[in-house]
C-alpha positions in Angstrom: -59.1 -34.1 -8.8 -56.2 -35.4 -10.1 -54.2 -34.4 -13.7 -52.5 -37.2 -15.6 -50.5 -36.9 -18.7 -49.6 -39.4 -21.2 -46.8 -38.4 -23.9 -46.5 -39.8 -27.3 -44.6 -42.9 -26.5 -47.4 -44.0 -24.7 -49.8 -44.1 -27.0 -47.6 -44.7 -30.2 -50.1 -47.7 -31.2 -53.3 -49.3 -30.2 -51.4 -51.4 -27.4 -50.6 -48.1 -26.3 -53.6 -46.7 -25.8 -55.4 -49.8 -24.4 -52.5 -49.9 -22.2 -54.0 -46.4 -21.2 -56.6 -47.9 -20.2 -55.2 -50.6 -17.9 -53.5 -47.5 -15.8 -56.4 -46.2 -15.4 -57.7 -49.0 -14.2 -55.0 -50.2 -12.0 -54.7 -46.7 -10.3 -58.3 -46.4 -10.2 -59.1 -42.6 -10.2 -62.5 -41.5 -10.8 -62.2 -38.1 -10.8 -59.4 -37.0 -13.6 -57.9 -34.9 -15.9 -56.3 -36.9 -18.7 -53.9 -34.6 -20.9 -52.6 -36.7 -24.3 -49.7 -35.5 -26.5 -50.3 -36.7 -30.4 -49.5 -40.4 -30.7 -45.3 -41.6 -31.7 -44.1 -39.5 -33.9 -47.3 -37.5 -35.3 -45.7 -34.1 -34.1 -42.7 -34.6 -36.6 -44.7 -36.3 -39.5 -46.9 -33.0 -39.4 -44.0 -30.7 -39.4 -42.7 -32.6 -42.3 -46.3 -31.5 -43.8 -45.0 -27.7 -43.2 -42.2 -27.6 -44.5 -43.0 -29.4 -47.7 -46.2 -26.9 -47.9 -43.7 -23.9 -48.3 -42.0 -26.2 -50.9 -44.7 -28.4 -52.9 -48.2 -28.3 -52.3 -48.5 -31.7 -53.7 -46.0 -33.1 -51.6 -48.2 -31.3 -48.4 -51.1 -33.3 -49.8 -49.1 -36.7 -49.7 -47.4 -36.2 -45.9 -50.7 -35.4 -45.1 -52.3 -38.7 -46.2 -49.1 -41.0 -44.4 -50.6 -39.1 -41.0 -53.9 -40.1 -41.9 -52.9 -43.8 -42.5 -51.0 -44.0 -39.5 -54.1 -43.0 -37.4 -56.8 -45.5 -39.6 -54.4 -48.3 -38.6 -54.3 -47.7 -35.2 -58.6 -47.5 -35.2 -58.7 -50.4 -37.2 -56.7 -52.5 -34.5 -58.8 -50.3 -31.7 -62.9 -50.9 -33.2 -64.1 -53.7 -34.5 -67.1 -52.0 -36.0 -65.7 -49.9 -39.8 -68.5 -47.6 -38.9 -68.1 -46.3 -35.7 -68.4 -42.6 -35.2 -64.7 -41.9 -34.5 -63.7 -42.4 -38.6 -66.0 -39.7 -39.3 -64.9 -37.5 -36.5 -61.2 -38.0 -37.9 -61.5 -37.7 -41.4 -63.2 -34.3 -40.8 -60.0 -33.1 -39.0 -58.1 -34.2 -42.0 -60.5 -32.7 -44.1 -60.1 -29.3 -42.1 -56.5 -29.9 -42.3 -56.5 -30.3 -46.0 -59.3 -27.3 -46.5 -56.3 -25.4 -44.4 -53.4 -26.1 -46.7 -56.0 -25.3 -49.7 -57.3 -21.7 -48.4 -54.2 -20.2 -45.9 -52.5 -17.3 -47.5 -50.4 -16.1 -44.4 -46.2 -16.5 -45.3 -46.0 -16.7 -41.4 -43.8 -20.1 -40.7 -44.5 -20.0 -36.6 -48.5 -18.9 -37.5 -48.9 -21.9 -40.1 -46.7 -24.6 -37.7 -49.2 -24.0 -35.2 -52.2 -24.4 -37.2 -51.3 -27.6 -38.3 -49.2 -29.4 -35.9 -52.3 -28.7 -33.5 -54.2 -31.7 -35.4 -51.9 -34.5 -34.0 -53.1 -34.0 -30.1 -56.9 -33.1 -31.5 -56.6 -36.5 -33.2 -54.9 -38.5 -30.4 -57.5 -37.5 -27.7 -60.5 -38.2 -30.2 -59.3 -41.4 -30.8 -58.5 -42.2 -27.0 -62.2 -40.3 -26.1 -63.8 -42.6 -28.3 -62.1 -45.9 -27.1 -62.8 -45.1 -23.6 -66.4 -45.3 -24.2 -66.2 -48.4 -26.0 -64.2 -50.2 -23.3 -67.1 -48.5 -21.2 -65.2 -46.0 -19.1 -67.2 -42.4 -19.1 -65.4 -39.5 -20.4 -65.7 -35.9 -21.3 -64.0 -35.1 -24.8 -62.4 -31.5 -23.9 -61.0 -29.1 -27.1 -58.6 -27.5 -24.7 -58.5 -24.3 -27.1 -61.8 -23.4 -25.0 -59.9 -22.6 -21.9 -56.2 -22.4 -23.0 -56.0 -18.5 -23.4 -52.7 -17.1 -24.9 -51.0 -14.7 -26.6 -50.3 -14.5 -30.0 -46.4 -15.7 -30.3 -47.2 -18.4 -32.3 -45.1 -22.1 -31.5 -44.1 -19.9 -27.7 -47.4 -18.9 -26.7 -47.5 -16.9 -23.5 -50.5 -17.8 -21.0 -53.0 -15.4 -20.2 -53.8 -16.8 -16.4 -56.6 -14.9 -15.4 -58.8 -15.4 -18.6 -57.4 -19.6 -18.6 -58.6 -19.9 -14.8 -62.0 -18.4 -15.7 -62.5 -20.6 -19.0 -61.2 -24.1 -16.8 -63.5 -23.1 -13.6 -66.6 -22.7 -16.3 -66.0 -25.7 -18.9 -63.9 -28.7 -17.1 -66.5 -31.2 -15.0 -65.0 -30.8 -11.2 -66.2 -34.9 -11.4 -65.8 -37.8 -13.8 -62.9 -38.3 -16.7 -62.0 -34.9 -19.3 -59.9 -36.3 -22.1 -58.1 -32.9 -23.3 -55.5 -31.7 -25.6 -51.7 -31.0 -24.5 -49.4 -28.2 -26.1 -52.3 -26.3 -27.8 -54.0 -23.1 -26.9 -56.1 -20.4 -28.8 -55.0 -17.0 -28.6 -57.0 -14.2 -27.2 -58.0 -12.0 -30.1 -58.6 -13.8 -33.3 -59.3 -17.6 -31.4 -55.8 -18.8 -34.0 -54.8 -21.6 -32.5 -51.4 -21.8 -30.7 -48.7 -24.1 -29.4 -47.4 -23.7 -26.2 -43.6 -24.3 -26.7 -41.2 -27.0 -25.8 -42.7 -29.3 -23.2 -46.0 -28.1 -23.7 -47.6 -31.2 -22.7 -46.5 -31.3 -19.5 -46.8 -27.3 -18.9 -50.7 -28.1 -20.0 -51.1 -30.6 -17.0 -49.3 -28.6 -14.7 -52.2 -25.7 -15.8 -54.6 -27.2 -15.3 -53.6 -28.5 -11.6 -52.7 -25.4 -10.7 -56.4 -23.9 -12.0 -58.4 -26.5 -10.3 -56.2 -26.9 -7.2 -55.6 -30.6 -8.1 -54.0 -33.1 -5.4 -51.2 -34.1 -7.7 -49.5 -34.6 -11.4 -48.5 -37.9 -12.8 -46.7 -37.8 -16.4 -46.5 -41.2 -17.7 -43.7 -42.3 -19.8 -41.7 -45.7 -20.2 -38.9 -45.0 -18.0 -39.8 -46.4 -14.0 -39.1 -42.4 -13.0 -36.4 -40.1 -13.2 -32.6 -41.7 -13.1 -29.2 -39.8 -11.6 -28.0 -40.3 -15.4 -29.1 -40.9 -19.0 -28.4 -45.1 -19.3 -27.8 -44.5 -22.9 -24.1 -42.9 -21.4 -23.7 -44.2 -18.0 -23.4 -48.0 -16.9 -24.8 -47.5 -13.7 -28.2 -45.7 -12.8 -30.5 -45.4 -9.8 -34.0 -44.1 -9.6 -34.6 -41.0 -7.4 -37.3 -41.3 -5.2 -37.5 -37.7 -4.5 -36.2 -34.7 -5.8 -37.1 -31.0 -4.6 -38.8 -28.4 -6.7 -35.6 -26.5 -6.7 -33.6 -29.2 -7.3 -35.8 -30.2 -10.5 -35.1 -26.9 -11.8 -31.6 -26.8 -11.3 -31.1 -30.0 -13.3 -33.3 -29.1 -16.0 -31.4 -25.8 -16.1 -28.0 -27.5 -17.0 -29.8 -29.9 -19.6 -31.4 -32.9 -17.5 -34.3 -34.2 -19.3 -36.5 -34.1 -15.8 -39.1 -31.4 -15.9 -39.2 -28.3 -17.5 -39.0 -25.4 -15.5 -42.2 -23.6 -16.3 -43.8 -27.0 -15.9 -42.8 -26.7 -12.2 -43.0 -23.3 -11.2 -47.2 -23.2 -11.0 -46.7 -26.7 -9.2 -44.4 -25.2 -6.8 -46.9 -21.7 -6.0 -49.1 -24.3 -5.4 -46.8 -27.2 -3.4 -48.7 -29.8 -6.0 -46.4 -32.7 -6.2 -45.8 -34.0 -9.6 -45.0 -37.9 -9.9 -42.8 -39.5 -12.6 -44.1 -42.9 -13.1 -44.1 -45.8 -15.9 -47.0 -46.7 -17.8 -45.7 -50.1 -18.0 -45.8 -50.6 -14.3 -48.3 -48.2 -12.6 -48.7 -49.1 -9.3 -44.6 -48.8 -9.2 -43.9 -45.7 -6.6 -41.6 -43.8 -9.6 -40.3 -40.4 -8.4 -41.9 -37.8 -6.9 -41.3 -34.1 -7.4 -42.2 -32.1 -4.8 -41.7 -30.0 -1.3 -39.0 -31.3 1.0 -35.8 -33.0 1.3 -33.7 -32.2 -2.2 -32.8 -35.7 -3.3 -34.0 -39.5 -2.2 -31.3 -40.9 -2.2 -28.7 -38.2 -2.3 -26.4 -39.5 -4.8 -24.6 -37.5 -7.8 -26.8 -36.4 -10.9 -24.7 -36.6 -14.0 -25.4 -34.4 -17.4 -24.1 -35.0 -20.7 -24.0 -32.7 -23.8 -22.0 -33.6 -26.7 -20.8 -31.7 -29.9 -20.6 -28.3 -28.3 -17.9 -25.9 -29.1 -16.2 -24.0 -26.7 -14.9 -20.7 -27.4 -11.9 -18.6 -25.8 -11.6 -14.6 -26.0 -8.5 -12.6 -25.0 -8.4 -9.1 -25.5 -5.9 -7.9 -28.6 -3.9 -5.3 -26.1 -4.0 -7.2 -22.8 -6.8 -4.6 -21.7 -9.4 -5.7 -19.3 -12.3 -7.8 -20.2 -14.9 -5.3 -18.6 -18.6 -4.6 -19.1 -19.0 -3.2 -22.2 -17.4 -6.4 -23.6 -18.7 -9.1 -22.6 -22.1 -7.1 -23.3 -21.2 -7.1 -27.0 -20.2 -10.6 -26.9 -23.7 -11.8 -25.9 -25.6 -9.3 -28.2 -23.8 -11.6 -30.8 -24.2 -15.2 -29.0 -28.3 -14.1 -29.1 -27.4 -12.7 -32.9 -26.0 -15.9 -34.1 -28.8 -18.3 -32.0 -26.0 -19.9 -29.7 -27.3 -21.5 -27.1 -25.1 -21.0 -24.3 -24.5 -23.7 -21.9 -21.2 -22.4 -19.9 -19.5 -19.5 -19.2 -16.0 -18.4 -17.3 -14.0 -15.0 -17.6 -11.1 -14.1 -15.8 -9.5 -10.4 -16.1 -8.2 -10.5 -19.5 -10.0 -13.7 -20.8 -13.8 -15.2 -21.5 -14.8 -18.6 -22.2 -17.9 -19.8 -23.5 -19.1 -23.2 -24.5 -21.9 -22.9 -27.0 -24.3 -25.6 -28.7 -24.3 -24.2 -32.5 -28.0 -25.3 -33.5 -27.6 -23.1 -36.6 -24.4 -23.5 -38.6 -23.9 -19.8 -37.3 -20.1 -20.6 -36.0 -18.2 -19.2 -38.7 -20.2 -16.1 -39.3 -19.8 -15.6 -35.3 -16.3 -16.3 -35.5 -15.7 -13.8 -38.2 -17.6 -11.2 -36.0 -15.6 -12.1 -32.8 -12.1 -11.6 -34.4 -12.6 -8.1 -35.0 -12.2 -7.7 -31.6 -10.9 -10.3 -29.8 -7.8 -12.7 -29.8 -10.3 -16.4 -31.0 -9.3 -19.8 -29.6 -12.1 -22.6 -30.0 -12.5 -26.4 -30.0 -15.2 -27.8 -32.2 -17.0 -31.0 -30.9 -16.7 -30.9 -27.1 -18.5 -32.4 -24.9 -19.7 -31.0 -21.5 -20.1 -33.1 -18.0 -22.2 -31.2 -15.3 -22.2 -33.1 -11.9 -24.7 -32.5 -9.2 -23.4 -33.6 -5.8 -20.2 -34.9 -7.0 -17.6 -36.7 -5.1 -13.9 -36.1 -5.8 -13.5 -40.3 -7.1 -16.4 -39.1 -9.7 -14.9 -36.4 -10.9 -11.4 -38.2 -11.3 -12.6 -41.1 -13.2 -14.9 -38.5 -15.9 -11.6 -36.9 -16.3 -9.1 -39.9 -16.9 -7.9 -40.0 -20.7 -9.6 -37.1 -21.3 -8.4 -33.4 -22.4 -10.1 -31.5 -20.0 -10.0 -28.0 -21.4 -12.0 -26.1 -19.1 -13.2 -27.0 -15.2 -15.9 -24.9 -13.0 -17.3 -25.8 -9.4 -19.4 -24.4 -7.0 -20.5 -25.7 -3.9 -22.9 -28.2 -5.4 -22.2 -28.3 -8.9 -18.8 -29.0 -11.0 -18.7 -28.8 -15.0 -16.3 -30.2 -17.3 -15.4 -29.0 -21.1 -13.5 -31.7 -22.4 -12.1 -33.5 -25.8 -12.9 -37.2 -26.2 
């Protein structure tokens, strides 16, 4: 058994997902799990239909017919026949959808997001299900809320392993094709359905490996693997062949679109390897995530985050900066929703470059100087080098302000001012 995911961009359109159908037919797996995200952009067109339910229920009501129309075109370009099964089968998630906005009467943003942001992967995989068949490939259509067991922290949900292993041993065929759901889950008690956070998708696929001890992961997207740097920053790239479990996580820990870290971790209990490849050339090698050496080739790995803003503390009476303060600082950070991506303190100092998601600077900046001597640069951008060579890390630096440095023995960080 094998698990492969396909995200959104790959099945954005009808080429998409009879392009689907070509890699499975190039790779030739009988025996599969296929996990789909909902198609392009569906996630964000149905959180558009959230937010303008809290506002206008009419406005709901029209977002919620754009999704619809997105999906008809697609099956129009997809079946030939107006009647086929699958219009039905989508209308009445619509229509449950609808029946939803109608009848809710929980205030609960996270419990209402999840209820219907669900319908764009329910949607994507009955579509895909139903073109399968018609193309004459076998499948089993699998609601994944019948073995995705969770919690109830709505848009985070927390796995409940022991019950999910049970439900995936009793319902998923050990032979053939299951067409299943990514990012969604039902929660234990009341059956609500849930979402499983950010890269739920590939967290789904790496479940459902790790539950039926599959031989690998392949996530699909339209990139030949994972590159040493984003190409949208950096002139020159080069595909890694290999990259370590540990390795993986490390990058993804200092903002590296690779592989989310609780996407890996049942993969590694398990030494599954997980492949990288690109759904426009399948039979290409991509990259390989996995057990042994940390990096094929071992070159440097470079990050980029821009319009951060880093922040320097002193204390008021040259005192030291000890516990008890740096305790408080971070009970505010987690106050204000900072993300922190950098820190450094020295005896009397602390610095701490922070990616203001919320507009909270100013009412964290008004807390801090109550206490502490405030320096801060607004619109930074931070550089984090894996494996770096000195002749790297001079020509990131040249022309710009570099405002704070850090290095350890494999990684070196960079605040500076463009």
């Amino acid at each position: 058994m094998k698990i492969f995911k396909f995200g959104g961009a790959s099945v954005k359109d009808a080429e998409g997902v009879k392009n689907l159908v070509t890699v499975l037919e190039k790779t030739g797996e009988s025996d599969l799990v296929v996990v789909v995200s909902a198609m392009g952009k569906t996630t964000n067109a149905l959180e558009t239909v959230v937010a303008a339910y809290f506002k206008d229920a009419s406005e709901a009501t029209a977002a919620t017919g754009e999704v619809y129309n997105y999906h008809k075109k697609i099956m129009n370009n997809l079946f030939s026949n107006a009647s086929h099964p699958v219009y039905q089968k989508v209308s009445a998630y619509f229509n449950d959808l609808s029946t939803f906005l109608k009848s809710n009467k929980s205030k609960n943003h996270a419990f209402v997001y999840d209820q219907v942001v669900s319908f764009g992967e329910l949607v994507s995989t009955t579509i895909i299900s139903a073109y399968l068949s018609e193309v004459n490939i076998k499948n089993n259509f699998l609601d994944v809320r019948e073995c995705i067991i969770t919690d109830a922290n709505y848009r985070d949900a927390n796995l409940d392993w022991d019950a999910t292993q049970k439900q995936i041993a009793k319902v998923v065929a050990k032979k053939g094709i299951t067409v299943t759901q990514g990012f969604l889950g039902a929660e234990k008690n009341n059956n609500f359905t849930v979402t499983l956070g950010r890269e739920g998708s590939d967290y789904t696929a790496a479940i459902f490996a790790y539950c039926l001890n599959a031989e690998s992961v392949t996530i699909w997207k339209d990139v030949p693997g994972v590159l040493n740097a984003d190409p949208r920053h950096f002139g020159s790239t080069q595909l890694l062949h290999h990259i370590s479990y540990r390795e993986a996580i490390e990058l993804a820990f200092y903002g590296a679109s690779v592989i989310h870290p609780k996407t890996l971790q049942p993969l590694q209990r398990k030494e599954i390897p997980l492949f990288v490849k690109s759904f426009l050339n399948p039979l290409d090698a991509g990259t390989c995530v996995g057990k042994g050496v940390t990096l094929d080739p071992l070159v440097s790995c470079f990050i980029l985050k821009k319009n951060l803003t880093l922040i320097s503390l002193s204390s008021l009476d040259f005192s030291f900066m000890m516990e008890d303060n740096i305790g408080d600082v971070f009970k505010w950070l987690h106050t204000y929703k900072m993300k922190v991506e950098l820190i450094q303190n020295s005896a009397i100092s602390f610095s701490v470059c922070v990616d203001d998601k919320y507009n909270n600077l100013e009412l964290l900046l008004s807390k801090l100087r109550a206490t502490f001597k405030v320096k801060w640069n607004e619109g930074v951008t931070l550089y984090t080098v894996r494996h770096s060579k000195p002749s790297e890390i001079k020509a990131l630096t040249h022309k710009r302000a570099v405002l704070l440095k850090q290095e350890s023995r494999e990684t070196v960080q960079l605040v500076v001012k463009e």
